[in-house]
C-alpha positions as CSV (number, residue, x, y, z in Angstrom):
1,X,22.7,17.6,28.3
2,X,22.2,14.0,26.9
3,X,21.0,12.4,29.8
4,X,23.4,9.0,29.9
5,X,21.2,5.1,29.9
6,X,21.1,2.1,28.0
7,X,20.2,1.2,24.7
8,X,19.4,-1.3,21.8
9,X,21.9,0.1,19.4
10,X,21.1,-1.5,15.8
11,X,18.6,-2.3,13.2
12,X,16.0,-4.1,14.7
13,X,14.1,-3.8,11.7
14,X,16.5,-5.8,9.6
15,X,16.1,-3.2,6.6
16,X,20.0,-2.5,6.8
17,X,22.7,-3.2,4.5
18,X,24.7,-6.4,5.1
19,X,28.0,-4.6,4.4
20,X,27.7,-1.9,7.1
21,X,27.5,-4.0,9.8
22,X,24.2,-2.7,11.6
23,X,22.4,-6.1,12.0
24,X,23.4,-6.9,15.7
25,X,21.0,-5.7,17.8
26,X,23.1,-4.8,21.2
27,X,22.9,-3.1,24.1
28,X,24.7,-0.5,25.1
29,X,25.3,2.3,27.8
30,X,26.6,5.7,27.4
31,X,27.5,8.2,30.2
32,X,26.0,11.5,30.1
33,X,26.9,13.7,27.4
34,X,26.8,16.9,25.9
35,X,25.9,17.2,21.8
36,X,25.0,20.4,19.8
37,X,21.1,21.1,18.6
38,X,22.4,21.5,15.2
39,X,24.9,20.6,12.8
40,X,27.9,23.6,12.5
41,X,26.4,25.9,10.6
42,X,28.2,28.0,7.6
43,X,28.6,30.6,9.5
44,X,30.0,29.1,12.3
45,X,32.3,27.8,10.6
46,X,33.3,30.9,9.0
47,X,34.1,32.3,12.2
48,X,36.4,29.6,13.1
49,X,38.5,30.1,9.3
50,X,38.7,34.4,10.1
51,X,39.9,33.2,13.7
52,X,42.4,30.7,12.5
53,X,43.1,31.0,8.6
54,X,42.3,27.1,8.2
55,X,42.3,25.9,4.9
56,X,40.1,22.4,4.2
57,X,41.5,20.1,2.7
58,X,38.7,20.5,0.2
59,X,40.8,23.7,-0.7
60,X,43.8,22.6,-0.1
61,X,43.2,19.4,-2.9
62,X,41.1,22.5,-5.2
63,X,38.5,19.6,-5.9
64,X,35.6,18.2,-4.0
65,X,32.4,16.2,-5.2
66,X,29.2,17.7,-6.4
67,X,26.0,16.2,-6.7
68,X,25.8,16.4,-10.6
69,X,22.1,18.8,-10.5
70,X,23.2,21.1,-8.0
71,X,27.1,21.7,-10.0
72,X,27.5,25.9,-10.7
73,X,30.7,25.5,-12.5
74,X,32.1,26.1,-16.1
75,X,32.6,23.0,-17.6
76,X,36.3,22.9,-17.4
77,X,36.1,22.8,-13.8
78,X,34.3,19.9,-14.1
79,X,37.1,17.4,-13.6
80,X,35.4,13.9,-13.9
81,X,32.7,11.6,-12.5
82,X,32.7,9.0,-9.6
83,X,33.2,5.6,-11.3
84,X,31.1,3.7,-8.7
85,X,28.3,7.0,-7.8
86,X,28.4,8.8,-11.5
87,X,26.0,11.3,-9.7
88,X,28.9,12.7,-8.0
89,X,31.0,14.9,-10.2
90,X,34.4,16.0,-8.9
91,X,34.7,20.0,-8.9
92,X,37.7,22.0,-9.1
93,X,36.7,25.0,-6.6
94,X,34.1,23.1,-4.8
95,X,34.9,24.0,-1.2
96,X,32.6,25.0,2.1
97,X,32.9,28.4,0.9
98,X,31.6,27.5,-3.0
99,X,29.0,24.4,-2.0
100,X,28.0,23.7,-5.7
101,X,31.0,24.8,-7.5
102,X,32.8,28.4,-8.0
103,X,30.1,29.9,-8.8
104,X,28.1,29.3,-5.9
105,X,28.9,31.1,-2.7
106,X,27.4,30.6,1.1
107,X,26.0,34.0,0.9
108,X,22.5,33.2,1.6
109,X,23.2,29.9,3.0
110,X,24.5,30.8,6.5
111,X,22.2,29.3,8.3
112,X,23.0,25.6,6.4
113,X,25.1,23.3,7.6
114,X,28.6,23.5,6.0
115,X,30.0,21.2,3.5
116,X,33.1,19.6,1.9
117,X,34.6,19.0,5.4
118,X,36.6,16.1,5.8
119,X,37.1,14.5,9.2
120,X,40.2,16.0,9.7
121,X,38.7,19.2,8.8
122,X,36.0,18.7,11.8
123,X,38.4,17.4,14.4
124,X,40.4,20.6,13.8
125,X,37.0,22.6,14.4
126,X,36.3,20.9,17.5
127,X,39.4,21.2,19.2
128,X,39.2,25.4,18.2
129,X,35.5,25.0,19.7
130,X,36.6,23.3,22.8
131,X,34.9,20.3,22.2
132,X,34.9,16.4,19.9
133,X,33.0,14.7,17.8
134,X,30.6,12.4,19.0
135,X,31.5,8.4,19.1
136,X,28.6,6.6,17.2
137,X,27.0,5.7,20.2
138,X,26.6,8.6,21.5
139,X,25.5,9.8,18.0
140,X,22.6,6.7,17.7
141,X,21.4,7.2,21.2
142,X,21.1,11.0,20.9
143,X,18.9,10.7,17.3
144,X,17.1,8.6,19.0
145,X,15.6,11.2,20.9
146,X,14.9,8.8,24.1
147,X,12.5,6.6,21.9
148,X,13.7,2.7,21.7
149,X,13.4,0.3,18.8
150,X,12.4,3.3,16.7
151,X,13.3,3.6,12.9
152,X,13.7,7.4,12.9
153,X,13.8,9.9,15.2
154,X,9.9,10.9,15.3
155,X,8.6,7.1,15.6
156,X,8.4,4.4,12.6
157,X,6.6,6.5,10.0
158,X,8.6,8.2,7.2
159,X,5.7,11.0,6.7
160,X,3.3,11.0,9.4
161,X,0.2,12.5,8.0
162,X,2.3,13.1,4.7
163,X,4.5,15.2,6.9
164,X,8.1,15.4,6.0
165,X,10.0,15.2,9.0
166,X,13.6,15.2,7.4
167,X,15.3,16.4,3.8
168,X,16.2,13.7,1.8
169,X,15.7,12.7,-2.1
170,X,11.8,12.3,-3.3
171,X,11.0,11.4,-7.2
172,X,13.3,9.2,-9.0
173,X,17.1,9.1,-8.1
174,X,19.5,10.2,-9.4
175,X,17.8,12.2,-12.6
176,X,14.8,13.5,-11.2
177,X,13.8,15.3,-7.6
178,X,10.3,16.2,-6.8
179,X,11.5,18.8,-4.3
180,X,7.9,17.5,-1.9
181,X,10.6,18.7,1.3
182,X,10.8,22.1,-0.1
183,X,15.2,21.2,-0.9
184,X,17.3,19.9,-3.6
185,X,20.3,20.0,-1.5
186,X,21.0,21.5,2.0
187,X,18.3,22.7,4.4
188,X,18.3,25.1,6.8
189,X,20.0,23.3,10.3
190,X,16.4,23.9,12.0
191,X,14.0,22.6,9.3
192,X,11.7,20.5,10.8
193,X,10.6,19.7,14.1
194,X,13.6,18.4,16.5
195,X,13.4,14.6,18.8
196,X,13.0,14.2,22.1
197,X,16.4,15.7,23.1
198,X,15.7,18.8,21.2
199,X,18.0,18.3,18.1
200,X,17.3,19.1,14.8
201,X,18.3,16.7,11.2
202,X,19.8,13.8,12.7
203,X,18.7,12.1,10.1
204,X,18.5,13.6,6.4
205,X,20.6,17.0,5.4
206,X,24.1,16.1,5.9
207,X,26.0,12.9,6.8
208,X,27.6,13.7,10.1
209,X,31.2,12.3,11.1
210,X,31.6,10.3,14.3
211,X,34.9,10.1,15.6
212,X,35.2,6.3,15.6
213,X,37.0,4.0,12.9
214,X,34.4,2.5,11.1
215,X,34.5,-1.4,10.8
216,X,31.5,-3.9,9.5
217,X,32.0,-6.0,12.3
218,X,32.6,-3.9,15.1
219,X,29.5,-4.4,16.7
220,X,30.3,-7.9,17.6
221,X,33.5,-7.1,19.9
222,X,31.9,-3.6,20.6
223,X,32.4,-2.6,24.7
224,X,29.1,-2.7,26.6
225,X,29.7,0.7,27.9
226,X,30.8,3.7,26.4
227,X,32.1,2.3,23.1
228,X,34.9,4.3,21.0
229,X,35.1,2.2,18.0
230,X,37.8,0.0,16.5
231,X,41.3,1.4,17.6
232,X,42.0,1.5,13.8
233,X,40.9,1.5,10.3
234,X,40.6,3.0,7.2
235,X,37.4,4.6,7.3
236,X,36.0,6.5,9.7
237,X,32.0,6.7,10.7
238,X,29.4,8.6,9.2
239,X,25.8,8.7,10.3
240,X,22.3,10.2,9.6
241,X,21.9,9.9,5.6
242,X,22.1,13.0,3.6
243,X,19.4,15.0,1.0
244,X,20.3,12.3,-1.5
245,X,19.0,9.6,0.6
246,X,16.4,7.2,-1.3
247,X,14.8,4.3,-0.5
248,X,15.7,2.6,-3.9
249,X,19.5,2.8,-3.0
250,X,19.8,4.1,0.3
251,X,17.7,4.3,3.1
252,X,20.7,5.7,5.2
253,X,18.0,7.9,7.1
254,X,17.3,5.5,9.7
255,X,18.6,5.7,13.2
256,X,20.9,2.3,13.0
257,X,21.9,3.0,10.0
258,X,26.1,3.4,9.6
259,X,28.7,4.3,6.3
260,X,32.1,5.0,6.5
261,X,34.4,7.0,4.2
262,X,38.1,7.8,4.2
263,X,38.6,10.8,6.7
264,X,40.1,12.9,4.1
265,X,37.3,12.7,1.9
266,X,34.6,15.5,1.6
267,X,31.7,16.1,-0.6
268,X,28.4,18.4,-0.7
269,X,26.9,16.3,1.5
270,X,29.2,15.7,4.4
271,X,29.0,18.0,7.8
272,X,29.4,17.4,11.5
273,X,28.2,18.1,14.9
274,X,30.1,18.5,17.9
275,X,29.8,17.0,21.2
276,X,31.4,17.7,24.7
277,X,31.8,16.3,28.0
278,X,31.7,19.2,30.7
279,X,30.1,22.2,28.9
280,X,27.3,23.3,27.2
281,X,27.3,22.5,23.8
């Protein structure tokens, strides 16, 4: 369990981006909660599919968007860029069953997070699973591990005695990656060492969806206790960065930090974790 308490939810640090809205510094209060250790793994989320026959709507769409290194695809399935992130390619076949492309497979990926699932996708999951998705305050105050004012969830230090503590992009983005974590895209769910409430890659690996609306502005209407979010939007939130991370374009890994995206969008880069009230998660 996630021990409930108070909070100063926001960049404190004012390195965020103006148009996500993480600038207020606020405090906030969440109830006790339950979250999972890791994101939902591959095979997890294989069991759910044999126990339910779900179909993503990655699958359902036969597209999704793959980081333009990491494509396995013949180039006919390779249906187009992203006009404003021409790293992203879109993939016919790209799925959470083919990561990279058709030609990939989860095989030896089980214990990875899974991929290419849109919000929808997640909620689905959660309600087989018995449990939600997180609100993004209950997502913040959990990465941070019980540390305040903290940029990640180890302290203020990217790489503590050169240490990586979390898998995002090192070298030059978008053409060239160094690989100093050991990962061009997806880690293992327990790489690393996990914070102070014992979870693994809240920041770095996937973005994770929350299950509030996402709005820039939120956090200056946003309920003292137990927030849930805007009671509409378009978007809906993502938090914790992903492998592509960078500090020359995104530094997404931080704790305050917040995105959004359109809650039937997926991509190799998008998972969840799920959260509960009453039950061990």
């Amino acid at each position: 369990m996630i021990p409930g308490g108070s909070f100063e939810m926001g960049d404190a640090f004012d390195e965020g981006y103006p148009a996500d809205g993480e600038g207020l510094v606020h405090t906030v209060t969440v109830s006790s909660f339950y979250l999972d250790v890791t994101a939902v793994t591959n095979a997890q989320f294989a069991t759910f599919v044999k126990d339910t026959g779900y179909v993503t709507q990655a699958e359902q769409f036969d597209s999704s968007a793959v980081f333009h290194l990491a494509v396995e695809a013949q180039p006919s399935d390779i249906l187009g860029r992203v006009p404003e992130a021409p790293w992203w390619l879109t993939v016919r076949g790209a799925d959470w069953k083919h990561p990279q492309g058709p030609l990939s497979s989860i095989e030896r990926i089980q214990n990875h997070p899974v991929v290419h699932v849109s919000w929808f996708d997640a909620q689905v999951y959660c309600d087989w699973a018995g449990k939600r998705l997180p609100t993004e305050a209950e997502w913040e105050y959990a990465a941070r591990g019980g540390l305040r004012s903290r940029r990640y969830p180890w302290g203020d230090e990217l790489t503590p005695r050169g240490r990586w503590m979390c898998n995002i992009w090192q070298g030059d983005f978008p053409s060239r990656n160094t690989l100093d974590d050991g990962f061009l895209t997806t880690a293992p769910v327990k790489s690393y060492r996990p914070n102070g409430y014992g979870l693994w890659n809240m920041v770095g690996n996937v973005w994770e969806w929350c299950a509030d609306w996402f709005s820039a502005t939120y956090y200056q209407i946003s309920a003292p206790v137990d927030p849930v979010g805007p009671p509409s939007g378009d978007a809906r939130v993502m938090r914790g960065g992903s492998y592509l991370c960078h500090h020359s374009y995104c530094r997404r890994y931080r704790v305050a930090a917040r995105s959004g995206n359109t809650p039937e969008s997926s991509s190799g880069n998008l998972g969840f974790r799920c959260a509960n009230d009453g039950a061990v998660a």
